[in-house]
C-alpha positions, 0 to 999 in steps of 0.5 A, spaced: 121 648 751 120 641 753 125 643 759 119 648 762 116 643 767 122 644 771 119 652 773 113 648 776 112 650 783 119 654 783 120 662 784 113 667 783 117 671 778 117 665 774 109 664 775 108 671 771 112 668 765 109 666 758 112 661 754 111 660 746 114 657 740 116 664 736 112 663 729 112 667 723 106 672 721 104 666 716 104 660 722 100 664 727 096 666 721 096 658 719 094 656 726 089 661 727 085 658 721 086 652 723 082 653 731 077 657 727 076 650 722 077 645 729 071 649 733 067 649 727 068 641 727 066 640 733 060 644 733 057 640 727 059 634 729 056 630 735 055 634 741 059 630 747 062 624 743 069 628 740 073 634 740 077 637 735 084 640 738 090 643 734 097 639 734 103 638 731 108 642 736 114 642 737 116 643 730 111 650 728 109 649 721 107 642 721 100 643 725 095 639 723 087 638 727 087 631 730 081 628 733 080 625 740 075 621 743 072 623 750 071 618 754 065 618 759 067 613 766 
């Protein structure tokens, strides 16, 4: 997975490919709770000044929501 950058710019055949780290039910069910739990902090807190994103790849299970600043310029 952390190879793929390398078929950036390469053949079209591999332009219609998707790649995704294989999860059980209970993962995608984790991670899918916690982007619907994310978007909702980001709608309630101040509009504009923080986003709310899932991370914790590559290693799956370990998915957490992180909190990022957006820096106007």
């Amino acid at each position: 997975m952390e190879l793929l950058f390398n078929l950036n710019g390469k053949e079209d055949i591999y332009s219609k490919l998707i790649f995704a780290h294989d999860l059980t039910p209970l993962e995608r069910e984790e991670c899918k709770q916690l982007v619907q739990d994310a978007r909702k902090q980001e709608i309630e807190d101040t509009p504009g000044k923080w986003k709310y994103r899932v991370r914790g790849f590559p290693i799956p299970g370990s998915l957490r929501i992180v909190k990022i600043s957006i820096t106007t310029t």
